[in-house]
N, C-alpha and C positions, 0 to 999 in steps of 0.2 A: 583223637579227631581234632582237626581244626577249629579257630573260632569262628571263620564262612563257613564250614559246612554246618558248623553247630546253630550257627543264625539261621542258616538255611531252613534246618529240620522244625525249629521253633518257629517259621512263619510257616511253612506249612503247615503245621501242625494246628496252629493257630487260627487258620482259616480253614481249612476244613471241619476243626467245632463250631466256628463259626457259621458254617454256611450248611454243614448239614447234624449239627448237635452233638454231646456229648458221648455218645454210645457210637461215633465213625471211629473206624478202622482202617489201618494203612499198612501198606508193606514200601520195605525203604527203598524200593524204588520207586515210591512217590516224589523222592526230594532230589529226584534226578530227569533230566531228559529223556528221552526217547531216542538220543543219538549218546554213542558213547563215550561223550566229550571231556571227560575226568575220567577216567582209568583208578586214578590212585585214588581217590574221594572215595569213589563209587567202592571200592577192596576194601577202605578203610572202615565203610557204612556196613558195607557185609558182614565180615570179620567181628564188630563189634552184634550186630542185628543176631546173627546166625551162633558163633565160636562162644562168644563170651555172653551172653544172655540168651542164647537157646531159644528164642523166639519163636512164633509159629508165623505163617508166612505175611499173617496179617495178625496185629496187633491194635489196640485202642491208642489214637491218638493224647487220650489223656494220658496214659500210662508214659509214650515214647517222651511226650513232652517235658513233665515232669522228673523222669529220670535225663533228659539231658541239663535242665535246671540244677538239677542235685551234680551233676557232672562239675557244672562251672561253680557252684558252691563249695565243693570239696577242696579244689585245687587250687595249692600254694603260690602265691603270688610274690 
């Protein structure tokens, strides 16, 4: 994933604990439009949401946020 879409997921993520608390839940296409204006973003958010973390269709924003945290923590710079 990219570092815009990764910024992305993190402010969303962000404000909706914020705005509705710790226990909200999202499915990743929250961190997308309603028009299908990124194609390859939106494949890339899937693929990782769905293939490689096995998610269920909604998930707790604390969780997504954090594992994309640990994402840019890991990687070699």
């Amino acid at each position: 994933m990219n570092a815009k879409i990764k910024q992305k997921i993190l402010t969303v993520c962000a404000n909706k604990i914020q705005q509705k608390g710790e226990g909200v839940q999202l499915s990743f296409y929250a961190f997308f439009a309603n028009k299908n204006t990124d194609p390859v973003a939106l494949m890339q958010v899937a693929r990782w949401w769905i293939e490689e973390n096995q998610f269920d269709h909604f998930e707790k924003a604390t969780k997504i946020q954090a594992l994309i945290e640990a994402m840019d923590q890991n990687e070699v710079v």
